[in-house]
N, C-alpha and C positions, 0 to 999 in steps of 0.2 A: 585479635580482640583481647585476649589473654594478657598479654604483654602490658599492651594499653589499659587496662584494669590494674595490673599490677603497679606500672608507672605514675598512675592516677592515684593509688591507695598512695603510694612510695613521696607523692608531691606532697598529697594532703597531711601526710604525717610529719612530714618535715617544716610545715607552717603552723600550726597548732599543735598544742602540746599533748603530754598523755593522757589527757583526762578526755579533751576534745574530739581526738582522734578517729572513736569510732562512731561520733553523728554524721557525719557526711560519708563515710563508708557502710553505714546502714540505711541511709536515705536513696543511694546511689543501689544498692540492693532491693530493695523497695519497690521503684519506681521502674526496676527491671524486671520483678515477679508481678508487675501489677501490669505493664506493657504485654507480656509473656500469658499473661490472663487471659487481656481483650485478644488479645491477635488469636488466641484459641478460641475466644466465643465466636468470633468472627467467622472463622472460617469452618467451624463446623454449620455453621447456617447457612450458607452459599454455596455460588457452584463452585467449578473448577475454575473461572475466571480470578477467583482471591488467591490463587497459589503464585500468580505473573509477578514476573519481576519488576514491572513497569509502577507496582502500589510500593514499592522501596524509592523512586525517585525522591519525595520530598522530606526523606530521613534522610536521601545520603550527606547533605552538607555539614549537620549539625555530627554525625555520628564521624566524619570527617573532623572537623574539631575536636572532638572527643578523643579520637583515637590521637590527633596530633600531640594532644594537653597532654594526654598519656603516654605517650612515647618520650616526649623531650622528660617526662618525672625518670625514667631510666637513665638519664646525660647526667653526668658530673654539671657540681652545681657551676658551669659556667653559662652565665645568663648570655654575654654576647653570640658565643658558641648557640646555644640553643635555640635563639631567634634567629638565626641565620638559617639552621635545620628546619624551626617551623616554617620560615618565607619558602624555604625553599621545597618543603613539602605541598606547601601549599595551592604554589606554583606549579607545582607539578601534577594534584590534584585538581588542578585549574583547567590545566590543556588537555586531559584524560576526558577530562567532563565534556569540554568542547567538541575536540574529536569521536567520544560516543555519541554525542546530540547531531553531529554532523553526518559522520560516516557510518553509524547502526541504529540508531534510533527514527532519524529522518525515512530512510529508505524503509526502515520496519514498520512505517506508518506512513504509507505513502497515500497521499490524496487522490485517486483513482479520475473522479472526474475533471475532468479539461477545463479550463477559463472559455467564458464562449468568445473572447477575442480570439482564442485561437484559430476559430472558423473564418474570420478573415482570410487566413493565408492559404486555407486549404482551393486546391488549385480546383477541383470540380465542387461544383454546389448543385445540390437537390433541394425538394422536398418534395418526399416521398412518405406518406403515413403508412404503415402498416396496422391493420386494425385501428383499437385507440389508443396504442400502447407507446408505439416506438414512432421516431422521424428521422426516416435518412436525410441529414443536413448535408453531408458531401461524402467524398471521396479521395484517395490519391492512390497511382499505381506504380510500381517502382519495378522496372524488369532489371535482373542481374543476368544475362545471354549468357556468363561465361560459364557459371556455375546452374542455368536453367532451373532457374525460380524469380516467379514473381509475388510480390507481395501488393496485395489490394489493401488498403487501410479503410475502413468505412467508420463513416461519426454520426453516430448514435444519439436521439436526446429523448428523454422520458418526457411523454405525454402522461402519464401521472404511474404510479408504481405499479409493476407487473404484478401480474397472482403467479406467475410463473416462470421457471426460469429456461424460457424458450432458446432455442438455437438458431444463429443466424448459418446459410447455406450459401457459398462462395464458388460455382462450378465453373471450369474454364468447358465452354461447347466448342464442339466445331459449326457448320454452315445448318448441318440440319438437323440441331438443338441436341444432338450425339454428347453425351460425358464426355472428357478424354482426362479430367484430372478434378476431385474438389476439397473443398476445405470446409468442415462443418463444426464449429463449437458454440457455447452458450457466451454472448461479449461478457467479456471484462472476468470472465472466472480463473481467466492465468495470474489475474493480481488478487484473486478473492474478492471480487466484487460481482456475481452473479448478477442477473436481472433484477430478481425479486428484493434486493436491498439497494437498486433504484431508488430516487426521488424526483417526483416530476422537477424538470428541466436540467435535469443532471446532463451532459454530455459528455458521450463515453467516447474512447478514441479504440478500435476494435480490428486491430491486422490481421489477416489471410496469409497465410505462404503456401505456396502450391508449385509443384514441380512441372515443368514445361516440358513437353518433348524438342527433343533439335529439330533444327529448322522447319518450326511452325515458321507459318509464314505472317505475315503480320494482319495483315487485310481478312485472314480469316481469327482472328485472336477475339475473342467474344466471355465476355460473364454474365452469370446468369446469378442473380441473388432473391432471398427472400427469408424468410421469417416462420418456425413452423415448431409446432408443442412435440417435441424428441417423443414424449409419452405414447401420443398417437398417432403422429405424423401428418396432424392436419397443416395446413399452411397459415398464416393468416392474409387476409384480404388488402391487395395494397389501394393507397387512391392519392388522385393526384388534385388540387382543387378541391374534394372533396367529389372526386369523379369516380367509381371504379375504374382498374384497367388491369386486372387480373392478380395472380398471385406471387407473380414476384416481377421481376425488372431486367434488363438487358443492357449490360454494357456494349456498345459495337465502335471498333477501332476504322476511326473515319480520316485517314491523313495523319496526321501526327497527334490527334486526339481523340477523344472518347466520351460517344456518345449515349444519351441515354434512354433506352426504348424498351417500348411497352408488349406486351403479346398480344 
């Protein structure tokens, strides 16, 4: 930036004469202690969110110029020479931009909830309420036998915003409702999107991985899920229709698929 201020003074001096010289070098000073001002009033009135880097986006284009205009004032006065440097700075400045908006910006702001076309393709479909909170809309289970883990995927949709950011329960049972392995967290808080920053009809996409023992056998392979406040460990109430039928739900592997029952 240094450089570029100096290359800046080094242009302007060289196109106006000596009388002229130091208005545009005291206006350019100016308007950098008067920037320099607000950005302090600012941020001593706020929280921690005004320190992010992400409130510098719509400076960087112009200060990109600036620095460019300032840099080529350091070139020998060869004009074709120095429009060749600025294209090609600019250019380069170009794909930098792109590539950050692609590859660290994109994924640093990632949109957590789903398209609800997605639920088209999800291969098991529910609806199952939990309280009046949440709807289990489906499912999908993905066994890896060689490495003995399965992963349940469960899809989530806010029936209107939680007061709490509850834990969903993924237990693989055996025959006579026995643990043998489970997976319990609160959906969507591995991408920073807990419950409670929900908005009804959000649908959340919410994977389970859980360790299998060797050769379970398939016909007894069973999940047991449900919905319940970590705080106290109540459950919440599931229903089907607007039916009760207990506190949570029962996967049970029927043939080559999976079926879904009630206690």
């Amino acid at each position: 930036m240094g450089l570029a201020i100096r290359g800046l003074r080094h242009k302007l001096g060289r196109q106006v004469n000596l009388r002229e010289k130091a208005a545009p070098i005291a206006l350019l000073f100016l308007a950098f202690i008067a920037r320099e001002a607000y950005m302090l009033a600012v941020i001593t009135k706020c929280n921690s969110s005004c320190y992010q880097g992400r409130y510098m986006f719509p400076a960087i284009a112009p200060i990109a110029i600036i620095l460019s205009w300032g840099l080529t004032g350091l070139l020998p006065r060869r004009e074709k020479l120095a429009s060749i440097l600025v294209l090609a700075l600019a250019l380069f400045l170009a794909s930098i931009a792109v590539f950050a908006l692609v590859k660290v910006i994109a994924p640093a702001y990632e949109i957590v909830p789903i398209p609800t076309w997605r639920l088209w393709f999800v291969p098991y479909k529910t609806s199952v309420e939990f309280g009046s909170l949440f709807r289990l809309r489906g499912y999908d289970i993905h066994w890896d036998e060689r490495n003995g883990v399965v992963t349940v995927t469960l899809y989530w949709e806010a029936l209107q915003r939680p007061d709490f950011d509850y834990s969903v329960f993924v237990h693989l049972i055996d025959e006579s409702g026995q643990i043998i392995t489970q997976k319990d967290h609160a959906p969507g808080y591995e991408r920073n999107y807990p419950p409670t920053v929900w908005l009804p009809r959000d649908i959340i996409e919410d994977p389970h991985q859980l360790k299998i023992p060797q050769q379970w056998p398939k016909s007894a392979r069973r999940f047991r899920i449900g919905v319940y406040n970590w705080a106290t460990g109540e459950q919440l109430p599931a229903f089907v229709n607007g039916n009760y039928v207990g506190n949570f739900t029962v996967l049970i592997c029927v043939g080559d698929r999976f079926v879904l029952k009630y206690p």
